[in-house]
C-alpha positions in Angstrom: -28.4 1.0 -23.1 -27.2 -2.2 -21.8 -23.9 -0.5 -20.8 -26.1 2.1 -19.0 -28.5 -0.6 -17.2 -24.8 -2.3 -15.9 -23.7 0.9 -14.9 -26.6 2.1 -12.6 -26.2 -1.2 -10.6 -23.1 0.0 -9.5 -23.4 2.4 -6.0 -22.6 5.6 -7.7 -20.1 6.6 -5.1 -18.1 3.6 -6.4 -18.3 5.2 -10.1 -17.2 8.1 -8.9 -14.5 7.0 -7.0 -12.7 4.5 -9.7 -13.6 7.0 -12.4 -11.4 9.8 -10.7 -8.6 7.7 -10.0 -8.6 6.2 -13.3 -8.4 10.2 -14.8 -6.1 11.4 -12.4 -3.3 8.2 -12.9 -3.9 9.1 -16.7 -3.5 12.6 -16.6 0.0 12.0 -14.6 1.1 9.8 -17.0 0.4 12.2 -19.8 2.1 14.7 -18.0 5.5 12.1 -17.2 4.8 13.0 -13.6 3.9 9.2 -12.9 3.6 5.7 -14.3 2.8 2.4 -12.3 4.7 0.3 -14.8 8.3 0.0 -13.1 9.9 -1.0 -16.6 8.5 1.9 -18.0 9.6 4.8 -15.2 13.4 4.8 -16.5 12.1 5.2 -20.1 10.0 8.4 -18.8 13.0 10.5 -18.6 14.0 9.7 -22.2 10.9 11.4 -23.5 11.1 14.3 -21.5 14.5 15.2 -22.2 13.9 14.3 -25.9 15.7 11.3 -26.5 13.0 9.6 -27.7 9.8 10.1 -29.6 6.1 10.1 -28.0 5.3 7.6 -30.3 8.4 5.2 -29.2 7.4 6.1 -25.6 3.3 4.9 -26.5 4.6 1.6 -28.6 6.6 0.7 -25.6 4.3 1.2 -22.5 2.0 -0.7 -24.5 3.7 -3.5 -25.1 4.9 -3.6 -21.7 1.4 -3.0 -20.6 -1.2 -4.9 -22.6 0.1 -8.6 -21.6 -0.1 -7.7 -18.0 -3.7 -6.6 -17.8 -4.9 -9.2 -20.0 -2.6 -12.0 -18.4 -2.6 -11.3 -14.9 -4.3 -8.2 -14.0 -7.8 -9.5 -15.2 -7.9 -12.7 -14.6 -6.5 -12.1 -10.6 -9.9 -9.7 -10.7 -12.1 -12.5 -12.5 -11.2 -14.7 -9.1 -13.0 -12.5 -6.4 -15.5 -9.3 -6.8 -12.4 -7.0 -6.5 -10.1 -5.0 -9.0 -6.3 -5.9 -9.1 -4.6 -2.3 -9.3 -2.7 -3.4 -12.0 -5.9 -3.9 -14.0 -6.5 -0.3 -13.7 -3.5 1.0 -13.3 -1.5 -0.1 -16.1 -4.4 0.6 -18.5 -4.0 4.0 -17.6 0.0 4.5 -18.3 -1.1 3.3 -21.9 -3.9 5.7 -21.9 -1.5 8.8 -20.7 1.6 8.3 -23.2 -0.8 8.0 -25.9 -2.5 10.8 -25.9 -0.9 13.6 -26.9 1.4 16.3 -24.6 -0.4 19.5 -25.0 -3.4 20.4 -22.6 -6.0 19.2 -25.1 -4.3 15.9 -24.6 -4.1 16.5 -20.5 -7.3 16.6 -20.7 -8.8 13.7 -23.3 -6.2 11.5 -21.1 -8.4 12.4 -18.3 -11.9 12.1 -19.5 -10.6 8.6 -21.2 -8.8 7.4 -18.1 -12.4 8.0 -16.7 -14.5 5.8 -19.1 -11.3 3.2 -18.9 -12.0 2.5 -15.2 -16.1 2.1 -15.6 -15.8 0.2 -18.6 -13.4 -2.5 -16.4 -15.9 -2.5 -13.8 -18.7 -2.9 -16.0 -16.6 -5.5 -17.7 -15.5 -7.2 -14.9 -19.1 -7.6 -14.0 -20.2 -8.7 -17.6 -17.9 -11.9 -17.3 -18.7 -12.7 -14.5 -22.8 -12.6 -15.2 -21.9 -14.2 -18.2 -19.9 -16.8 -16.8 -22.9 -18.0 -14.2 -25.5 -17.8 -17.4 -22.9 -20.9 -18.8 -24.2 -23.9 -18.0 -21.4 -25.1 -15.9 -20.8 -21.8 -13.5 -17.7 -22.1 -12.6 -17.3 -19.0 -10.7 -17.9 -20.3 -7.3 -14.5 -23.0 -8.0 -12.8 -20.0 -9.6 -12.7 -18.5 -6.1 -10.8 -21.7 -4.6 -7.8 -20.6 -6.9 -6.7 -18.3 -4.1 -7.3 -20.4 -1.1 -3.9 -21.9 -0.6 -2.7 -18.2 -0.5 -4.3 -17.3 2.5 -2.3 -20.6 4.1 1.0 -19.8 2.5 1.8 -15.9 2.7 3.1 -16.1 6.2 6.1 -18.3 4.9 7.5 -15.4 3.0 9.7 -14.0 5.4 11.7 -17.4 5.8 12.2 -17.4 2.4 13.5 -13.5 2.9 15.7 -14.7 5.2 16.9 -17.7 3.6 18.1 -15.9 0.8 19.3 -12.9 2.5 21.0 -15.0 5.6 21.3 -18.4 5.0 19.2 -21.6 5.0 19.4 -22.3 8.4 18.0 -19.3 9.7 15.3 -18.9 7.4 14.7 -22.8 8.8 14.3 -21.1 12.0 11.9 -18.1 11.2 9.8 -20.8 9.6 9.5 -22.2 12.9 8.9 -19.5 14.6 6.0 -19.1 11.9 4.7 -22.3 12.9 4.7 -21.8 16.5 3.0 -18.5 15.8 0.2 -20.1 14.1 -0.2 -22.6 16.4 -0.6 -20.9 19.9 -2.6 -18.8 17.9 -4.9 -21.7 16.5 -5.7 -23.2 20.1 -6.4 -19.7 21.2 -9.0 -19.6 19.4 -10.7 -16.1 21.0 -9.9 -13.8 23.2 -13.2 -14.0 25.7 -13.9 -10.7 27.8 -16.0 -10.9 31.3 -17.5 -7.7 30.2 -20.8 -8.3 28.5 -20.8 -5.7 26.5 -17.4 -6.4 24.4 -17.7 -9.6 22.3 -15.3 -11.8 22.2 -12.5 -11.5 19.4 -11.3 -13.8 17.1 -7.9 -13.9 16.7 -6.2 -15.2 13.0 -3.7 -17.5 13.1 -2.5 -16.8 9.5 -2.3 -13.1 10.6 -0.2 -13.2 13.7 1.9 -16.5 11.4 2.8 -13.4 9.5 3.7 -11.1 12.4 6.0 -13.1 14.2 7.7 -14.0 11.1 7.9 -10.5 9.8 9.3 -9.6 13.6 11.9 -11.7 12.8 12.7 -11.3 9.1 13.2 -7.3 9.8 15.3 -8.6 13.3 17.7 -9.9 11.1 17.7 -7.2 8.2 18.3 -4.6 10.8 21.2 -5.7 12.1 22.8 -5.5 9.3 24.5 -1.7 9.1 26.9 0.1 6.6 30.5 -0.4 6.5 31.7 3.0 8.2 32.4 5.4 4.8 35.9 7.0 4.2 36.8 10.7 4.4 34.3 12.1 1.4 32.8 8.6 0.4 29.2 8.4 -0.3 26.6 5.9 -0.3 25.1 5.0 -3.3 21.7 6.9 -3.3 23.6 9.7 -1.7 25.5 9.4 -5.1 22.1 9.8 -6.4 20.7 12.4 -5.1 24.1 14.3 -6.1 23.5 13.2 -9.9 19.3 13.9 -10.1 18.6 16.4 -7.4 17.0 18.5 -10.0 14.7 15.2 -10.9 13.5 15.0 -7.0 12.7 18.3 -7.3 10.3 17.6 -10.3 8.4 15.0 -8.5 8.3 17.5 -5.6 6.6 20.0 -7.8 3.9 18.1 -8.6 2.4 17.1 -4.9 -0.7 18.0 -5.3 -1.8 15.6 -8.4 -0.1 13.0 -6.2 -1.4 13.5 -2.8 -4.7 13.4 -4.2 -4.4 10.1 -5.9 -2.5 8.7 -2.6 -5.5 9.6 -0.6 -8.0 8.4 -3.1 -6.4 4.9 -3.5 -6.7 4.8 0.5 -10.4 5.1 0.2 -10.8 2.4 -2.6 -9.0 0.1 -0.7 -11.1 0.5 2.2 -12.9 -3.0 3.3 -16.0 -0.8 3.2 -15.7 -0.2 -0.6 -13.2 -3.2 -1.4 -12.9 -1.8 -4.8 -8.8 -1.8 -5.6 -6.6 -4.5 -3.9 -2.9 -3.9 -4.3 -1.5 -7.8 -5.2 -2.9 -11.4 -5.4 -2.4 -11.9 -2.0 -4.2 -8.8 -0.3 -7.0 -9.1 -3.1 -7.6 -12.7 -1.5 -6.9 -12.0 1.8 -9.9 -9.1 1.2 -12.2 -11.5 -0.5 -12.3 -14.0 2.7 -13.0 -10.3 4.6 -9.5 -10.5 6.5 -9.2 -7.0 7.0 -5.8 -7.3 9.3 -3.7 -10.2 7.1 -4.9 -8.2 4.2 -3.4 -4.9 5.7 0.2 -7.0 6.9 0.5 -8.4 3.7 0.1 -4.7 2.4 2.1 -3.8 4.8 4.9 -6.1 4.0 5.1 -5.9 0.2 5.1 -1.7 0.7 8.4 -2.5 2.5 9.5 -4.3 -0.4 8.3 -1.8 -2.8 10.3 1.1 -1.0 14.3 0.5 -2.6 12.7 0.2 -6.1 10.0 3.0 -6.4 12.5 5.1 -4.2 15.5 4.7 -6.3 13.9 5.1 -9.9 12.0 8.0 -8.9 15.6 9.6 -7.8 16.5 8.7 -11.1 14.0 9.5 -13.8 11.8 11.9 -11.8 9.3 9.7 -11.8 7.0 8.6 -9.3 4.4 5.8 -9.0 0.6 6.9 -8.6 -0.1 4.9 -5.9 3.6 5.6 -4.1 5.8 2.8 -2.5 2.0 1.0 -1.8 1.6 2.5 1.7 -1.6 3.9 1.0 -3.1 0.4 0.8 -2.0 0.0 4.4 -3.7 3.1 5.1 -6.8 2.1 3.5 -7.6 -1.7 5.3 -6.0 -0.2 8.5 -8.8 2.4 8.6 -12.0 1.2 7.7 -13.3 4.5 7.3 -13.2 6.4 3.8 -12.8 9.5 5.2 -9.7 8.9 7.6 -8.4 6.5 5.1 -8.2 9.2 2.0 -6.6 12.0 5.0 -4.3 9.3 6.2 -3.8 8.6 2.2 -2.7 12.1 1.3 -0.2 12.4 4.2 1.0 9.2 3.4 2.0 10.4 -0.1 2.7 14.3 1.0 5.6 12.4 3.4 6.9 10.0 0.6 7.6 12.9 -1.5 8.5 15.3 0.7 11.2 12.7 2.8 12.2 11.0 -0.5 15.7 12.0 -0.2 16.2 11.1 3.4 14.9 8.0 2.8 17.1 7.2 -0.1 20.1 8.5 2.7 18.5 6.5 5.4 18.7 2.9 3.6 22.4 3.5 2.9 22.4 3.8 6.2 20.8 0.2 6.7 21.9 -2.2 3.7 19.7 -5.2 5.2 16.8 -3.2 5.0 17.4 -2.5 0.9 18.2 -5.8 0.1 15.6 -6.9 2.2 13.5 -5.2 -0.3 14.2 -7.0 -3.1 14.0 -10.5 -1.5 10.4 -9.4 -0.5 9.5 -9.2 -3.7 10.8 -12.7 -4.9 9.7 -14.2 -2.1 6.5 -12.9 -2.6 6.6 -13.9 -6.2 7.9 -17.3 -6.0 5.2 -18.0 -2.8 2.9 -17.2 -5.4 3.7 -19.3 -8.2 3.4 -22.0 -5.9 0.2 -21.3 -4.2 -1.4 -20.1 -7.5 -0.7 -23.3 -9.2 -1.8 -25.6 -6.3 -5.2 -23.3 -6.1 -5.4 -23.7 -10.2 -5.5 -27.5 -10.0 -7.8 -27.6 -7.1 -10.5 -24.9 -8.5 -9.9 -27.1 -12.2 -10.1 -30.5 -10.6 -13.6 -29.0 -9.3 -14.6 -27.8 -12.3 -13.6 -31.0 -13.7 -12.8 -34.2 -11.9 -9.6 -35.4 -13.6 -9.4 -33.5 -16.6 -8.9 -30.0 -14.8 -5.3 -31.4 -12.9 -4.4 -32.5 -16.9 -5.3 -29.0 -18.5 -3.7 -27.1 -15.7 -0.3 -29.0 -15.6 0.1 -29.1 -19.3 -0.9 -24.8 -19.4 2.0 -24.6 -17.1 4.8 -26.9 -18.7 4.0 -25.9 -22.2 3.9 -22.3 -20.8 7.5 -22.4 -20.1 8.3 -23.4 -23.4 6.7 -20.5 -24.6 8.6 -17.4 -27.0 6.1 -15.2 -24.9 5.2 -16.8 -21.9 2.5 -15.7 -19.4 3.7 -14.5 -16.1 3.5 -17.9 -13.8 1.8 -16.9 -10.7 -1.1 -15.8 -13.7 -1.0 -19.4 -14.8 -3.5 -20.8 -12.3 -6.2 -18.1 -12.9 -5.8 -18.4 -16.3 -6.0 -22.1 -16.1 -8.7 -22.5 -14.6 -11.1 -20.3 -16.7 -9.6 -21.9 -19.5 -10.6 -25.3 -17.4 -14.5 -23.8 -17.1 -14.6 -22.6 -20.8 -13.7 -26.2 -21.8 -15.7 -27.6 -18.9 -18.8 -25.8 -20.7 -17.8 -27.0 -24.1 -17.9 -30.4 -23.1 -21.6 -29.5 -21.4 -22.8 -28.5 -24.6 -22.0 -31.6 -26.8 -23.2 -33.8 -24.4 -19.5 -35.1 -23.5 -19.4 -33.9 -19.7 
């Protein structure tokens, strides 16, 4: 009943909505048409052409699996009233390879992908009630772990560049940055004459990131392929030679994954704000910046195209949310029901252009490598930001103690057999730092 009463609190179209795309990503991964995990994707193909047992395939998307969502997926969603996709996501991969390849299991991976997503909602919500009935709430502080995010994510590009190019000229998109953010800063607003038109606030973090994105993909398009000898091939065109049959199968199955493209679109709408699609965007759409939210989308779907592209050529495998785009889609148009049309064509082109794409970046070298240092850069801005938001939220908590607690989590972390993902360090922190906080509270040693 309690479950119920949490439940109808909830706008139903919300319900709805995460409780579909939690049964479609399911059903796809029960089917091997698509799994979020990227480790897991090459391991796909293994199963299907039966060189490895359903029950190998279930252990290991697991074990891949279940540290993420508890480590970094959960906690990221704990710090701001929004779900990581990874939460959700991820969950459902271990939901689809465990349930069994016939269409009675097709259809239990639905209906259980289904209750998976409303039970993280309800029990997203659960903590967090139960963390302000504590008698230190910390919830408020918890939010602070993202603040020096929104600050930092326009840096990444010099750090793209940096590793890509050189030091120097990352030194010099990082000024370019900073100059970016400063014109913008005395700005201030854009004032009309016009009555009727209210003036608009311009953010300096958001055009920060556009004038050093300008210049990060200034640099990466330069860069072109070596002109190919007589009958030489690029290396996805290689690809595409070796698993045409493979694109073909993730072709076939446009439908499932236009559907979930478009639907992804809508939950990332700043109108629902349900699914956010990375630390950075999730905090970005906390603070209710609609436009860094949608560059920062923007850029780490860049990043995201080499890798989903080139393991989808080779296992037949796609992601259920694409190479991210439809994030883009969704806080670009604040509108659900352009945002799930823009969604589905989104995903229709990404599978239907898959191999030109892969032809077009061998074309363009700078642009796939590009892609890779996005993702570091992206990651190691993180850890950094994450770590200084942990020991500010935890010094808040708890004057003193909280910068102790949060340092030691993170050096004794590295010296961890299993350790936690870093950039999950500060979240994880810090509720650690309110749990303790609350402790303390109760014996009467606060």
């Amino acid at each position: 009943m309690e479950v119920l009463a949490k439940l109808m609190e909830i706008p139903l179209q919300h319900l709805m909505l995460m409780a579909v795309i939690g049964a479609i990503s399911a059903m796809m991964a029960n089917r091997s048409i698509a799994v979020f995990h990227d480790g897991l994707r090459p391991l796909v193909p293994e199963y299907v052409e039966g060189r490895m047992s359903r029950k190998a395939l279930a252990a290991t998307s697991f074990a891949l699996s279940f540290g993420l969502v508890i480590g970094f997926g959960i906690p990221f969603s704990l710090t701001a009233p929004i779900i990581l996709v990874h939460s959700l996501l991820l969950g459902t991969d271990v939901i689809g390879t465990w349930t069994p390849d016939n269409r009675k299991g097709f259809i239990l991976s639905g209906v259980l992908g289904a209750i998976y997503a409303l039970g993280l909602m309800v029990g997203l919500k659960s903590v967090v009630e139960l963390f302000a009935m504590m008698p230190v709430n910390f919830i408020s502080s918890l939010s602070k772990v993202g603040d020096p995010i929104v600050a930092c994510f326009a840096i990444f590009p010099a750090l793209v560049v940096s590793y890509q190019y050189g030091y120097k000229k990352g030194i010099w998109v990082l000024i370019a940055t900073v100059i970016g953010y400063a014109l913008t800063k005395s700005f201030g607003e854009i004032q009309f004459s016009d009555e009727v038109l209210k003036p608009v606030k311009i953010d300096p973090n958001g055009v920060a990131l556009l004038f050093s994105m300008i210049a990060m993909f200034y640099f990466a398009m330069r860069e072109k392929a070596k002109p190919l000898a007589d009958g030489e091939k690029g290396s996805n065109a290689i690809l595409l030679g070796l698993f045409s049959e493979r694109v073909k199968r993730i072709q076939k199955n446009w439908l499932l994954l236009s559907l979930s493209g478009g639907l992804t679109a809508v939950a990332a709408t700043m109108s629902f704000s349900l699914l956010a699609e990375g630390p950075v965007s999730l905090q970005l759409m906390a603070q209710d910046q609609q436009t860094s939210a949608a560059l920062v989308s923007l850029a780490r779907a860049i990043g995201f195209i080499p890798l989903v592209g080139t393991t989808a050529i080779a296992t037949g495998v796609y992601s259920p949310d694409g190479m991210k785009f439809v994030f883009v889609a969704g806080l670009a148009l604040d509108n659900p029901i352009l945002a799930f049309i823009a969604g589905v064509v989104i995903m229709l082109a990404e599978v239907r252009f898959l191999a030109q794409l892969a032809l077009w970046l061998d074309k363009y070298p700078g642009v796939k490598a590009c892609g890779d240092h996005i993702r570091t850069a992206i990651t190691k801005m993180l850890e950094i930001s994450l770590l200084v938001g942990g020991m500010i939220a935890s010094n808040a908590i708890l004057p003193g103690m909280g910068f102790m607690i949060v340092a030691g989590i993170y050096l004794l972390n590295r010296t961890s057999k299993r350790p936690l993902v870093e950039m999950a360090i500060g979240p994880v922190a810090t509720i650690i730092v309110g749990i303790v906080a609350n402790i303390l509270s109760i014996v009467g040693l606060s």
